[in-house]
N, CA, C and O atoms as a GROMACS GRO file, in nm:
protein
  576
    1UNK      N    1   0.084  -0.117   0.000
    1UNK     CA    2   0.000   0.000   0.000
    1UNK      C    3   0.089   0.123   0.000
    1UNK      O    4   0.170   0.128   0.092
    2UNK      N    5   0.088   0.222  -0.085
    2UNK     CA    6   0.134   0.367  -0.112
    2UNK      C    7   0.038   0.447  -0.064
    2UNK      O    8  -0.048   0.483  -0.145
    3UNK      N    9   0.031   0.481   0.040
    3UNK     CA   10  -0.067   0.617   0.093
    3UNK      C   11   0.057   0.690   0.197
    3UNK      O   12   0.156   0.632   0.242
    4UNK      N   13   0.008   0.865   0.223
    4UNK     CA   14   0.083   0.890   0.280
    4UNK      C   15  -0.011   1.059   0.330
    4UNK      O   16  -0.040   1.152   0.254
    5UNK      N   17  -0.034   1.048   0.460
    5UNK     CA   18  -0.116   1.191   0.494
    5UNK      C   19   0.000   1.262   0.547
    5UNK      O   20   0.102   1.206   0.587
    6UNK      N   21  -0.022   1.391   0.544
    6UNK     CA   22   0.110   1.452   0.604
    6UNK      C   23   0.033   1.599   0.633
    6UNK      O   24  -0.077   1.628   0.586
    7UNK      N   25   0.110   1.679   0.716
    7UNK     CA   26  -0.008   1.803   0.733
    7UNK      C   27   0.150   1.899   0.788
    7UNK      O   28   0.244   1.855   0.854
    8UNK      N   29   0.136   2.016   0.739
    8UNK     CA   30   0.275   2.126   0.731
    8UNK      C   31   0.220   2.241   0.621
    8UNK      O   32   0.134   2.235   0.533
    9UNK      N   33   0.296   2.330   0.661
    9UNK     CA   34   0.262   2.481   0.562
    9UNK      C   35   0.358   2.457   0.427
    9UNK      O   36   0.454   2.389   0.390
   10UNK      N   37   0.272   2.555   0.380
   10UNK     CA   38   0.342   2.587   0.196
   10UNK      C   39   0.483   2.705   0.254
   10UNK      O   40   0.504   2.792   0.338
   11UNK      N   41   0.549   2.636   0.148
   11UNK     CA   42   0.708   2.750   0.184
   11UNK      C   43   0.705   2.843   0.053
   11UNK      O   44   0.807   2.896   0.007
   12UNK      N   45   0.567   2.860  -0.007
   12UNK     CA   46   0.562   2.949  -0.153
   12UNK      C   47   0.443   2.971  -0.190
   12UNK      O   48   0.370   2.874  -0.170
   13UNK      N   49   0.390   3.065  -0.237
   13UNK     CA   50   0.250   3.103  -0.319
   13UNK      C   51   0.269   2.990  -0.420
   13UNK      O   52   0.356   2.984  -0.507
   14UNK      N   53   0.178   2.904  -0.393
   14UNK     CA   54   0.158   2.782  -0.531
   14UNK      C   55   0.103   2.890  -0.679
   14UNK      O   56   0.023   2.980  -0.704
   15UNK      N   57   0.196   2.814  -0.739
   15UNK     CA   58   0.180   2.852  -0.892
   15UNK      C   59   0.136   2.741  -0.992
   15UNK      O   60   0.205   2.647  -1.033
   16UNK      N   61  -0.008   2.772  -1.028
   16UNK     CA   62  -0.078   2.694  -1.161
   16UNK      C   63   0.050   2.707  -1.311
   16UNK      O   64   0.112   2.801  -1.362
   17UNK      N   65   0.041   2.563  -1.336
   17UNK     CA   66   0.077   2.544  -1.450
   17UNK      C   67   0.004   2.420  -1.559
   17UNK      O   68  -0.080   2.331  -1.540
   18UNK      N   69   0.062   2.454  -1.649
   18UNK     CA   70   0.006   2.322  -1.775
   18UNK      C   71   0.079   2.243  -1.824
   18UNK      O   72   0.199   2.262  -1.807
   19UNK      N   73   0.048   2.164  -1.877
   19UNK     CA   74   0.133   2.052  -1.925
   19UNK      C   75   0.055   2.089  -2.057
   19UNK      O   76  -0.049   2.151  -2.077
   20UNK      N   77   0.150   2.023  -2.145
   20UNK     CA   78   0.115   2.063  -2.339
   20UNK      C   79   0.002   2.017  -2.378
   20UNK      O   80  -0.041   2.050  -2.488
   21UNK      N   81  -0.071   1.930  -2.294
   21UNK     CA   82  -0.174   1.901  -2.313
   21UNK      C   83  -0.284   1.976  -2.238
   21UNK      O   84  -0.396   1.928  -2.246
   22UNK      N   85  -0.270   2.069  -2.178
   22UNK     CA   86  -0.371   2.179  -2.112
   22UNK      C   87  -0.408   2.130  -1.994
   22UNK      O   88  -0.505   2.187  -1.945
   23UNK      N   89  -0.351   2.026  -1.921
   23UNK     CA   90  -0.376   1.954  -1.771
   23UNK      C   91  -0.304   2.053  -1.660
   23UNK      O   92  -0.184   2.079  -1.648
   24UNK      N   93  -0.434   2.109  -1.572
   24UNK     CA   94  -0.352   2.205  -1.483
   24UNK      C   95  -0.291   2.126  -1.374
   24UNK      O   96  -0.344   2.020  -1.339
   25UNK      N   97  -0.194   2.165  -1.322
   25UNK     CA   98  -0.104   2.123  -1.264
   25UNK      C   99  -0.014   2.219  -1.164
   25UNK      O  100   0.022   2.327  -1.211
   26UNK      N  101   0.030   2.180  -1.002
   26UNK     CA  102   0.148   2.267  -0.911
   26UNK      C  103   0.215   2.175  -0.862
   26UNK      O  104   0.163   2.069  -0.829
   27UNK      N  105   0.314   2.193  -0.850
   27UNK     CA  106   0.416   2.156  -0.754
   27UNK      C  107   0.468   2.267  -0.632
   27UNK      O  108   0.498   2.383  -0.660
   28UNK      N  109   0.470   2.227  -0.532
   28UNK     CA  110   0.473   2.293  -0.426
   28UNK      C  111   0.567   2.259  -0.322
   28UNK      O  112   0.649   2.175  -0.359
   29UNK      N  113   0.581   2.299  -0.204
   29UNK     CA  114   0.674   2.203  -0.116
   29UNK      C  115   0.582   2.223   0.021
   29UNK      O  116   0.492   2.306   0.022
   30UNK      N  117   0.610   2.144   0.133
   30UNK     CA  118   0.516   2.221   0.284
   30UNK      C  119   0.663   2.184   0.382
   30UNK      O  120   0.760   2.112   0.358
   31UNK      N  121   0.636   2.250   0.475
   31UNK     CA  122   0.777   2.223   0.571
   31UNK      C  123   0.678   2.125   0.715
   31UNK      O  124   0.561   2.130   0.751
   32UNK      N  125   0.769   2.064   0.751
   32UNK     CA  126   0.688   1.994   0.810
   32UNK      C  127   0.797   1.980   0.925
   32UNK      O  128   0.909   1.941   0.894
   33UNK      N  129   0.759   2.018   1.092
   33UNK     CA  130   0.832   1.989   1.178
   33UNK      C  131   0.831   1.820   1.252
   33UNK      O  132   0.746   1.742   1.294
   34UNK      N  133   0.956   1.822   1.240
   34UNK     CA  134   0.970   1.633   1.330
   34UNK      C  135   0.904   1.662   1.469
   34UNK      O  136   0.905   1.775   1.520
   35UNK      N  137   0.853   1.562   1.520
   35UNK     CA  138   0.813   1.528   1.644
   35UNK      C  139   0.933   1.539   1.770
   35UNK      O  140   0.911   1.558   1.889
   36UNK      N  141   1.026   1.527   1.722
   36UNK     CA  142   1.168   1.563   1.829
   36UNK      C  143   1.283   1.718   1.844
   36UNK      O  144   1.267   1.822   1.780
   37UNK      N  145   1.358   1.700   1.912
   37UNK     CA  146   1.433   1.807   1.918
   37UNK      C  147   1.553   1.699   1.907
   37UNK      O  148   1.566   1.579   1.931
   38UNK      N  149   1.655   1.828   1.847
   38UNK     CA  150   1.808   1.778   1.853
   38UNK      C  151   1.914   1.793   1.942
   38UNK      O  152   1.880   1.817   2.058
   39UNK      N  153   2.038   1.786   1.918
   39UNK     CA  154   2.106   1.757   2.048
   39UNK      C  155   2.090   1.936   2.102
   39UNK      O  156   2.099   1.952   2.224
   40UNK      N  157   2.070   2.046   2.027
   40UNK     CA  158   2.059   2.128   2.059
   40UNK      C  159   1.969   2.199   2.126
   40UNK      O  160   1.986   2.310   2.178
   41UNK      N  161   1.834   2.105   2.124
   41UNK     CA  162   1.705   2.146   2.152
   41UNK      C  163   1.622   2.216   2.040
   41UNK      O  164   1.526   2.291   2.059
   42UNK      N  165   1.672   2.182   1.930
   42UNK     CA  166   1.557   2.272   1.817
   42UNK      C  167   1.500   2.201   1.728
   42UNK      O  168   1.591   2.133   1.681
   43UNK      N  169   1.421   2.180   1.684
   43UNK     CA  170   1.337   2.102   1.612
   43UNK      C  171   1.396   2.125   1.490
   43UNK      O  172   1.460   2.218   1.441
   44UNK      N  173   1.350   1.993   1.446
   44UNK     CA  174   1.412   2.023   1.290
   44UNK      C  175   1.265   1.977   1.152
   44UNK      O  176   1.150   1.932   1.154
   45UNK      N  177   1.364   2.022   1.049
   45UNK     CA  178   1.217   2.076   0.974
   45UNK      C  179   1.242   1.968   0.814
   45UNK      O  180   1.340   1.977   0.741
   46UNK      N  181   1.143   1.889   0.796
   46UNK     CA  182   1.132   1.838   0.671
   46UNK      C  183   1.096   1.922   0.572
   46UNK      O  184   0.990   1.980   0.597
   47UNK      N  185   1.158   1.959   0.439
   47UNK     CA  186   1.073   2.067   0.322
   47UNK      C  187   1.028   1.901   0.193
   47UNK      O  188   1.105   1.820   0.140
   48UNK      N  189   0.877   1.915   0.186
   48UNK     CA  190   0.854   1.767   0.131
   48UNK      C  191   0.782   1.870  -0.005
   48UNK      O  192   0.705   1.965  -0.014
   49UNK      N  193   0.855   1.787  -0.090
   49UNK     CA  194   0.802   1.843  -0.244
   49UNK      C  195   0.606   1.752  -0.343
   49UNK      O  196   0.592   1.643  -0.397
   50UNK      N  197   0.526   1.842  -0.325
   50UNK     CA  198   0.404   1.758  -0.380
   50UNK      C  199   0.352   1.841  -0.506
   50UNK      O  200   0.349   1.962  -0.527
   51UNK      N  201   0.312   1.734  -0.578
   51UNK     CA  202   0.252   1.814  -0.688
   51UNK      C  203   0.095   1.767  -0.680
   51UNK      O  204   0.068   1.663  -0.620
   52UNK      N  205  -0.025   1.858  -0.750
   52UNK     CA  206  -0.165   1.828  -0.741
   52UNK      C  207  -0.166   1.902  -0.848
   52UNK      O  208  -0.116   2.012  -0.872
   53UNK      N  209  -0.267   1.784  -0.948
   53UNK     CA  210  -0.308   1.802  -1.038
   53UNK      C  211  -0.486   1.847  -1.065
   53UNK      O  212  -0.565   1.829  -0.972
   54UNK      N  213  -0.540   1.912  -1.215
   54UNK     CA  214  -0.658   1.873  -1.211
   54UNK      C  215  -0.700   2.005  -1.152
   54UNK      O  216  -0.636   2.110  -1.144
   55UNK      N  217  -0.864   1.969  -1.098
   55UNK     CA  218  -0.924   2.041  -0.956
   55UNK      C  219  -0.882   2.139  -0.858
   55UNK      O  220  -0.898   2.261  -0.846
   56UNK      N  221  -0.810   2.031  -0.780
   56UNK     CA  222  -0.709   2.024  -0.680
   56UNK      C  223  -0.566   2.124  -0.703
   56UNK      O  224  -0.533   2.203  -0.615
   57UNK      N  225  -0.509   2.112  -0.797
   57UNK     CA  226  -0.454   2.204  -0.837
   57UNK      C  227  -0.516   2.359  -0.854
   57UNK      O  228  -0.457   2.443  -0.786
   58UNK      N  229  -0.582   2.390  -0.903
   58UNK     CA  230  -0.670   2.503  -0.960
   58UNK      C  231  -0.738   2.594  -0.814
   58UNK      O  232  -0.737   2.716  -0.793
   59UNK      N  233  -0.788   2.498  -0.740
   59UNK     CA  234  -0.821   2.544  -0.605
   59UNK      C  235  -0.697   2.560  -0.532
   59UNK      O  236  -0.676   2.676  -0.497
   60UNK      N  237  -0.620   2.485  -0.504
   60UNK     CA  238  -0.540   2.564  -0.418
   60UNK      C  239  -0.398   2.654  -0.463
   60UNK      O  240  -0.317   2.675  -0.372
   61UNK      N  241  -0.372   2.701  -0.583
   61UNK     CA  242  -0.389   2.790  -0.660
   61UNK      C  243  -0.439   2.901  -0.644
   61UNK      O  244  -0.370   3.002  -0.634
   62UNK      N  245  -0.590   2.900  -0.636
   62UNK     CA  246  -0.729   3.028  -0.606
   62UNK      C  247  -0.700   3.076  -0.448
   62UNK      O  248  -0.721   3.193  -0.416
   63UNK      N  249  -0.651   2.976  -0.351
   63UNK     CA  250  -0.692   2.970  -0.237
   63UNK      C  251  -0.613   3.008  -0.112
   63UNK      O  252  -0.630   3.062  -0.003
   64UNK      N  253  -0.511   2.947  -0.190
   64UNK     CA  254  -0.392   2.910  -0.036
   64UNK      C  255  -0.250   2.999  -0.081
   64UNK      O  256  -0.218   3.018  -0.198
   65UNK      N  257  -0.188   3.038   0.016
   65UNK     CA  258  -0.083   3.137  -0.018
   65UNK      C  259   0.028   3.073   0.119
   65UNK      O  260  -0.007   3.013   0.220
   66UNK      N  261   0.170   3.113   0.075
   66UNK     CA  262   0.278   3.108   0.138
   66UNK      C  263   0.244   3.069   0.294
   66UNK      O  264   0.213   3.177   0.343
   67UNK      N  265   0.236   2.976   0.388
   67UNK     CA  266   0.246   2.960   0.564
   67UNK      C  267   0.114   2.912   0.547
   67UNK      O  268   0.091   2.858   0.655
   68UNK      N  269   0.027   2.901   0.486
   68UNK     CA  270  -0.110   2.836   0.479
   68UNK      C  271  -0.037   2.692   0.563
   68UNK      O  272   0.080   2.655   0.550
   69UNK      N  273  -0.138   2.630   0.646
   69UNK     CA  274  -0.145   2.504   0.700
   69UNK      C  275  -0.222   2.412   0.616
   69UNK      O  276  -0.344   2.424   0.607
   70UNK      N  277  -0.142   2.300   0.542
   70UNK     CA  278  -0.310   2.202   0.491
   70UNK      C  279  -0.220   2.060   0.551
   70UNK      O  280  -0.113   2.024   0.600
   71UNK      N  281  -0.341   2.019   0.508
   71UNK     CA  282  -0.315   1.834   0.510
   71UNK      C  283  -0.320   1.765   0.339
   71UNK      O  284  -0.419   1.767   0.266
   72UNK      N  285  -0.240   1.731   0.319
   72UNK     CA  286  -0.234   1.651   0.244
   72UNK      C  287  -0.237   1.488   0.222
   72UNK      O  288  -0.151   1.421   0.279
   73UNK      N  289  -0.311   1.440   0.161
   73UNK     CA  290  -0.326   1.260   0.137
   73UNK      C  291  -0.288   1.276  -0.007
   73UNK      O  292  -0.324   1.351  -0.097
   74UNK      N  293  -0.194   1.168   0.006
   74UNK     CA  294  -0.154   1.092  -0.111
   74UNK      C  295  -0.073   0.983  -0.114
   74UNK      O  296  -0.063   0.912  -0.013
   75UNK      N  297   0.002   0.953  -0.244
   75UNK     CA  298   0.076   0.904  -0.261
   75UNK      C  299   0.261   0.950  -0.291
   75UNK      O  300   0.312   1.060  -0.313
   76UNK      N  301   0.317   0.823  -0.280
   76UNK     CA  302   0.456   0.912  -0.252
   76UNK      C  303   0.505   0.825  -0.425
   76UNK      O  304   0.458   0.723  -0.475
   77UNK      N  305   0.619   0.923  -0.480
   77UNK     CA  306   0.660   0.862  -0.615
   77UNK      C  307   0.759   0.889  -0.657
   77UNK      O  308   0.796   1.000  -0.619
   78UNK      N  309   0.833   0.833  -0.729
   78UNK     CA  310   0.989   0.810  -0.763
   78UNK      C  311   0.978   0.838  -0.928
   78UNK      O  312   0.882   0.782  -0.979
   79UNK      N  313   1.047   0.904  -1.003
   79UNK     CA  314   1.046   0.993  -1.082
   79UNK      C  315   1.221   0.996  -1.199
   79UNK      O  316   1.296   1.093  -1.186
   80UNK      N  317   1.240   0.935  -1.252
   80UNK     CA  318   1.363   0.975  -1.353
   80UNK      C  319   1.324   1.038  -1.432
   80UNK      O  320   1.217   1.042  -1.493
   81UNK      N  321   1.466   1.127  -1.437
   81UNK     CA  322   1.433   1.238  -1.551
   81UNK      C  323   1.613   1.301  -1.617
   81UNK      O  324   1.692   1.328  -1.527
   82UNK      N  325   1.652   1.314  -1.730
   82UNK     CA  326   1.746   1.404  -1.767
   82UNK      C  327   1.736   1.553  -1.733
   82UNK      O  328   1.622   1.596  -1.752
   83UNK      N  329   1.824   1.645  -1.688
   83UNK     CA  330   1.805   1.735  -1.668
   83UNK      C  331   1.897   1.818  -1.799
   83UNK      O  332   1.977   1.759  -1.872
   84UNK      N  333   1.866   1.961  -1.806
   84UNK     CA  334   1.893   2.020  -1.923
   84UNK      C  335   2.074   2.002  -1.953
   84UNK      O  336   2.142   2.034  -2.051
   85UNK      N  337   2.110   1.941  -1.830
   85UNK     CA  338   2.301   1.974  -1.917
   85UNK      C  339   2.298   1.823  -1.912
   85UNK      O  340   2.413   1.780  -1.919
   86UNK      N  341   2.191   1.710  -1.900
   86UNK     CA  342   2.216   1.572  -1.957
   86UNK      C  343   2.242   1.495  -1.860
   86UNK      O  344   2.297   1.388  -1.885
   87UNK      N  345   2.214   1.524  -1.744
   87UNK     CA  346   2.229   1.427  -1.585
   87UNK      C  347   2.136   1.391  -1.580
   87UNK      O  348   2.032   1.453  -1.602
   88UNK      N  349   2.155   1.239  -1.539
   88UNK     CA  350   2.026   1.182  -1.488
   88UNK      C  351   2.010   1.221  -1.334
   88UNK      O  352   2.097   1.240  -1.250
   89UNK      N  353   1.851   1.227  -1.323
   89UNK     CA  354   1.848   1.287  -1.167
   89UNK      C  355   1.700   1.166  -1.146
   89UNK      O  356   1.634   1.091  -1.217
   90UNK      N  357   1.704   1.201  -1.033
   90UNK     CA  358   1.579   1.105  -0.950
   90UNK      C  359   1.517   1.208  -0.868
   90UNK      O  360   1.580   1.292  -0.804
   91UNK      N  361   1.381   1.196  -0.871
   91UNK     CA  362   1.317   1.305  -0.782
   91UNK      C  363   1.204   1.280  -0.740
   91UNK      O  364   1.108   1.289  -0.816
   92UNK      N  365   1.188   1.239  -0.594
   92UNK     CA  366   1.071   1.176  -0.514
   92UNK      C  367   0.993   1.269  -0.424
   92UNK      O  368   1.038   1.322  -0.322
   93UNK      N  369   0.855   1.285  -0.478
   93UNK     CA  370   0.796   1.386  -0.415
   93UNK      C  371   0.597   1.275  -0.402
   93UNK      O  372   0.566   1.157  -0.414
   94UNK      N  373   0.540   1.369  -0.380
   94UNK     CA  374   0.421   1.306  -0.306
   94UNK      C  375   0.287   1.388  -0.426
   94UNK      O  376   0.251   1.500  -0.461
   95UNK      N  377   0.271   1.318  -0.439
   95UNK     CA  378   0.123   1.318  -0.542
   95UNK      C  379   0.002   1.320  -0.482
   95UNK      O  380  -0.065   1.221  -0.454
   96UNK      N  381  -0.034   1.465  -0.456
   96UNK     CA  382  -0.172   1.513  -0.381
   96UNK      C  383  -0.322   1.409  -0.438
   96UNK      O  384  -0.345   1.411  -0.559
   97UNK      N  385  -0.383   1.354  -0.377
   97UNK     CA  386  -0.502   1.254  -0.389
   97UNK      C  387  -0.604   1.407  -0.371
   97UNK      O  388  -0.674   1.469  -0.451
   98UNK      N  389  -0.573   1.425  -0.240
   98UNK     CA  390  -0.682   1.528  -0.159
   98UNK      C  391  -0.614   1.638  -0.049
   98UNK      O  392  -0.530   1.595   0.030
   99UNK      N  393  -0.641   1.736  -0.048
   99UNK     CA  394  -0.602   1.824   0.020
   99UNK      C  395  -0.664   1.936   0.124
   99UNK      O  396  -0.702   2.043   0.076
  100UNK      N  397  -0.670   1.920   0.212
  100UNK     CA  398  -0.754   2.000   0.316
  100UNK      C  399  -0.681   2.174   0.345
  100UNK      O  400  -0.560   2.199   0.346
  101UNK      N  401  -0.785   2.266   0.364
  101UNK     CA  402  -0.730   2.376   0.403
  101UNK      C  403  -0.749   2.362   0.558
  101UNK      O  404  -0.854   2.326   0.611
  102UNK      N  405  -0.632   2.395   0.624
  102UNK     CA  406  -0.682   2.366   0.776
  102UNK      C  407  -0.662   2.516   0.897
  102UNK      O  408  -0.671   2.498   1.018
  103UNK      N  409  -0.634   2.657   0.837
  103UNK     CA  410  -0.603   2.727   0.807
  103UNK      C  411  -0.747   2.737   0.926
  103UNK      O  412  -0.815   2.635   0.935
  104UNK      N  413  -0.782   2.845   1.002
  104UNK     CA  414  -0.890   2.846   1.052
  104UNK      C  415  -0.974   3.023   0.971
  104UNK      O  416  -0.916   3.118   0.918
  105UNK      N  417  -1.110   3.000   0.994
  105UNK     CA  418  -1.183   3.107   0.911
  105UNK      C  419  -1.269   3.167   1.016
  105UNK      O  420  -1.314   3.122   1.122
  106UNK      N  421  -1.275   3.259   0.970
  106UNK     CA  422  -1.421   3.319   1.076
  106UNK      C  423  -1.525   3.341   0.989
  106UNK      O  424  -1.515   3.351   0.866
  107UNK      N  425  -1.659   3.350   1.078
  107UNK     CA  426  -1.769   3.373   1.001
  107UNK      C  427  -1.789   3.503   1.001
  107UNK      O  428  -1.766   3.572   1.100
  108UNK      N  429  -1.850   3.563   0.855
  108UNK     CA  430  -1.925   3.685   0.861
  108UNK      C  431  -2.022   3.640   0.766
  108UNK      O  432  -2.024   3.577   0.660
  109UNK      N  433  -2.137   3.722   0.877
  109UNK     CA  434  -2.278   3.717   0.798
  109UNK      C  435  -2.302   3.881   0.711
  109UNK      O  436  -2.254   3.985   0.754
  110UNK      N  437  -2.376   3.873   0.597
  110UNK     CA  438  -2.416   3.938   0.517
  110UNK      C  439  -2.539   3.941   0.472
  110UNK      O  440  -2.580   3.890   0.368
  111UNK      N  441  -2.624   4.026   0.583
  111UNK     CA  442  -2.762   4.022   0.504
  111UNK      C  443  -2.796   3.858   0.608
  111UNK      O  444  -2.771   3.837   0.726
  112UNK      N  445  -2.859   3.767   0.504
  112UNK     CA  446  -2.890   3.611   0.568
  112UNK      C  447  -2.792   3.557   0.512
  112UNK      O  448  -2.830   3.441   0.491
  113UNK      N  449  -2.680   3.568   0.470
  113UNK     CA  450  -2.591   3.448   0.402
  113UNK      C  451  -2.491   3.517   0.494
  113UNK      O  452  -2.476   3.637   0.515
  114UNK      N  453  -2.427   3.410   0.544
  114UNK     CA  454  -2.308   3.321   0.664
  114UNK      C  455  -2.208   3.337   0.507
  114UNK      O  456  -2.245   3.343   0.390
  115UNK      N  457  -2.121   3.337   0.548
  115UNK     CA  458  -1.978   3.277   0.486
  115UNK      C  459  -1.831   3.309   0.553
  115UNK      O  460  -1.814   3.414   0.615
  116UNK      N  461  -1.761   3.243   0.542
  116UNK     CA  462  -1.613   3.229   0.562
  116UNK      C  463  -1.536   3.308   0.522
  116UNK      O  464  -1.570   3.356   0.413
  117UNK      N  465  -1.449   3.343   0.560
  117UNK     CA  466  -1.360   3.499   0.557
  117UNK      C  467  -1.223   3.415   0.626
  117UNK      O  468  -1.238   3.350   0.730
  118UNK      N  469  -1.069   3.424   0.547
  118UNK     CA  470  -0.999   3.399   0.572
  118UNK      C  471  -0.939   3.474   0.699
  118UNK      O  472  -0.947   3.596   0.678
  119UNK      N  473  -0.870   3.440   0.849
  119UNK     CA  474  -0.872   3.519   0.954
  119UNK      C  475  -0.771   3.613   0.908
  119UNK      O  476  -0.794   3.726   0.950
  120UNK      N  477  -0.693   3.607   0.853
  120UNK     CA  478  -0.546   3.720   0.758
  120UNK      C  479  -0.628   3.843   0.776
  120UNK      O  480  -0.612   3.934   0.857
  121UNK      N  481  -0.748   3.822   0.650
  121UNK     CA  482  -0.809   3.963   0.614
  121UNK      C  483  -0.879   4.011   0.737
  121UNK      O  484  -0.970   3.961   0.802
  122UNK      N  485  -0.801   4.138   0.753
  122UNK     CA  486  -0.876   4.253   0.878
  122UNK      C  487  -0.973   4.346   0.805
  122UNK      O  488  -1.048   4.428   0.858
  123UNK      N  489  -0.962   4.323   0.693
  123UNK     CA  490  -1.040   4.426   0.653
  123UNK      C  491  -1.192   4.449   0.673
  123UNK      O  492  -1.267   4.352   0.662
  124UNK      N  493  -1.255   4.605   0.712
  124UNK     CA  494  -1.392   4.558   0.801
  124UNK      C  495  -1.466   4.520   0.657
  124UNK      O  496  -1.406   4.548   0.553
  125UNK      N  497  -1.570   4.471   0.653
  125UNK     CA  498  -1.701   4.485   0.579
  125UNK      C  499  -1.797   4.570   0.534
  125UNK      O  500  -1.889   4.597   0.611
  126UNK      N  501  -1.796   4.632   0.396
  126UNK     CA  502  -1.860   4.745   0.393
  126UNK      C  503  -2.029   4.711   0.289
  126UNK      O  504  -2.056   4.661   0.180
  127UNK      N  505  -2.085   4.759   0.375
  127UNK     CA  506  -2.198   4.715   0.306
  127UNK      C  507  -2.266   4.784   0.202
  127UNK      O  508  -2.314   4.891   0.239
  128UNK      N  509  -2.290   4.743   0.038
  128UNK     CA  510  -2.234   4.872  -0.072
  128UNK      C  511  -2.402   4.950  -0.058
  128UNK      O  512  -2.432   5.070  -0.060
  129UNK      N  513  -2.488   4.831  -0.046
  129UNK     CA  514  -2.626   4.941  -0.006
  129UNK      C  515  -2.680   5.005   0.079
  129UNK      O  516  -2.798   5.030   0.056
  130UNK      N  517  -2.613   5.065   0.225
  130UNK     CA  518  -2.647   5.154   0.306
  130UNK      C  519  -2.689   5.220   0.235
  130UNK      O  520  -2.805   5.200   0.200
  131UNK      N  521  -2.616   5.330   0.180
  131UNK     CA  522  -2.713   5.439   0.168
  131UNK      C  523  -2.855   5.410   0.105
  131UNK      O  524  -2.924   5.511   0.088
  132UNK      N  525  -2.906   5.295   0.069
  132UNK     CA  526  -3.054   5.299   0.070
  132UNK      C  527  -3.100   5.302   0.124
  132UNK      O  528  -3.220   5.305   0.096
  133UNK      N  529  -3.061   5.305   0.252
  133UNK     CA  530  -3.148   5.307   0.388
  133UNK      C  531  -3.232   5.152   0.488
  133UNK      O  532  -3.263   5.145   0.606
  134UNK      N  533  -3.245   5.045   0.369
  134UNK     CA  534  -3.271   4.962   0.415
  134UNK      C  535  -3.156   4.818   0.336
  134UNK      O  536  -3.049   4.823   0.275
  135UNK      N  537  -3.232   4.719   0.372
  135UNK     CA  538  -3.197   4.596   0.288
  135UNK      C  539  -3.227   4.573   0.189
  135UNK      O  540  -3.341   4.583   0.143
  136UNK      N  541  -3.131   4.540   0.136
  136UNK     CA  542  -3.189   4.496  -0.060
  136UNK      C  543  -3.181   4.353  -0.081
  136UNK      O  544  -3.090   4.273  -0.056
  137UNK      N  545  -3.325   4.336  -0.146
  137UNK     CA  546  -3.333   4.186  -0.170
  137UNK      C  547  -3.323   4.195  -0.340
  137UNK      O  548  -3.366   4.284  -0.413
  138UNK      N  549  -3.249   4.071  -0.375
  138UNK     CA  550  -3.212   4.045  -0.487
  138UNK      C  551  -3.276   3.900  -0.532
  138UNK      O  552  -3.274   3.799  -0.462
  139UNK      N  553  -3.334   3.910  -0.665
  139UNK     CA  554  -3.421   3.786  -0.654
  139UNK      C  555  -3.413   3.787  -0.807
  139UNK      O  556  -3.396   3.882  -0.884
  140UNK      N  557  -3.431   3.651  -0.833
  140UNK     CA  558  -3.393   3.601  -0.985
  140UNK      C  559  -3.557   3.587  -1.009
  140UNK      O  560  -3.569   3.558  -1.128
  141UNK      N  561  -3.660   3.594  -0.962
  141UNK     CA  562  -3.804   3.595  -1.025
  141UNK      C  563  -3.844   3.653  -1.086
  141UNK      O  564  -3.958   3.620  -1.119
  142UNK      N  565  -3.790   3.775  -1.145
  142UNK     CA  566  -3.823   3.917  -1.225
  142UNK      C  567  -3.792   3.839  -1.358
  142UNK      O  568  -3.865   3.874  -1.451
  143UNK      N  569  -3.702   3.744  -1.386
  143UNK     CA  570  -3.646   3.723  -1.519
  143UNK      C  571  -3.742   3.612  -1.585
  143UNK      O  572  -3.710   3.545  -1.684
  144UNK      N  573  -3.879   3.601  -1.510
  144UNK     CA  574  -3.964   3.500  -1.559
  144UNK      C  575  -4.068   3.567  -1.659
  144UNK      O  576  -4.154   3.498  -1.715
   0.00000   0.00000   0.00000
């Protein structure tokens, strides 16, 4: 069995890319601290390289930026390749299945709709129809 969950921050703003065939695609890295300290007392830090394709790619892409916390499930994979001056290299990194944002959110309500607000953004909430004086309801029944 090849499975492998692992949970650590991004060390980079993930960047969407394509393959020649238009398959979106990132490679990323997360740092991940060991469970121990060293002879010095400082923890030491795994940097684990994953790529997510597809979906998965595209969303966290849209979503997640540099120190973001996720979890990742996947698989782990071994990789030959020539590199441009003609070395063979080997390069084992982890192939995102599924990926969680674990990042915590707060709620703000708007009107009756609840939604999630990343905790980063301080920015207050401005509500664009005050000056009408009341609430504005927006309703798709007019287009019947």
């Amino acid at each position: 069995m090849n499975k492998v969950i692992l949970v650590g921050r991004t060390t980079a703003d993930p960047e969407l890319k394509y393959t020649g065939n238009n398959n979106p695609f990132s490679r990323f890295s997360i740092a991940i601290n060991r469970p121990y300290v060293d002879a010095n007392g400082e923890k030491e830090t795994d940097f684990l390289n994953i790529v997510a394709w597809g979906k998965e790619a595209e969303n966290l892409c849209q979503y997640q930026k540099k120190g973001n916390n996720l979890l990742v499930e996947g698989t782990i994979q071994t990789r030959r390749y020539t590199d441009a001056d003609g070395n063979n290299r080997t390069s084992t990194e982890i192939v995102a299945q599924h990926i969680e944002y674990l990042d915590p959110k707060k709620k703000m309500t708007v009107g009756d709709v609840e939604t999630n607000v990343e905790v980063e953004e301080e920015a207050e909430y401005q509500d664009p129809f005050t000056e009408y004086g009341e609430q504005v309801q927006i309703d798709d029944d007019f287009l019947d």
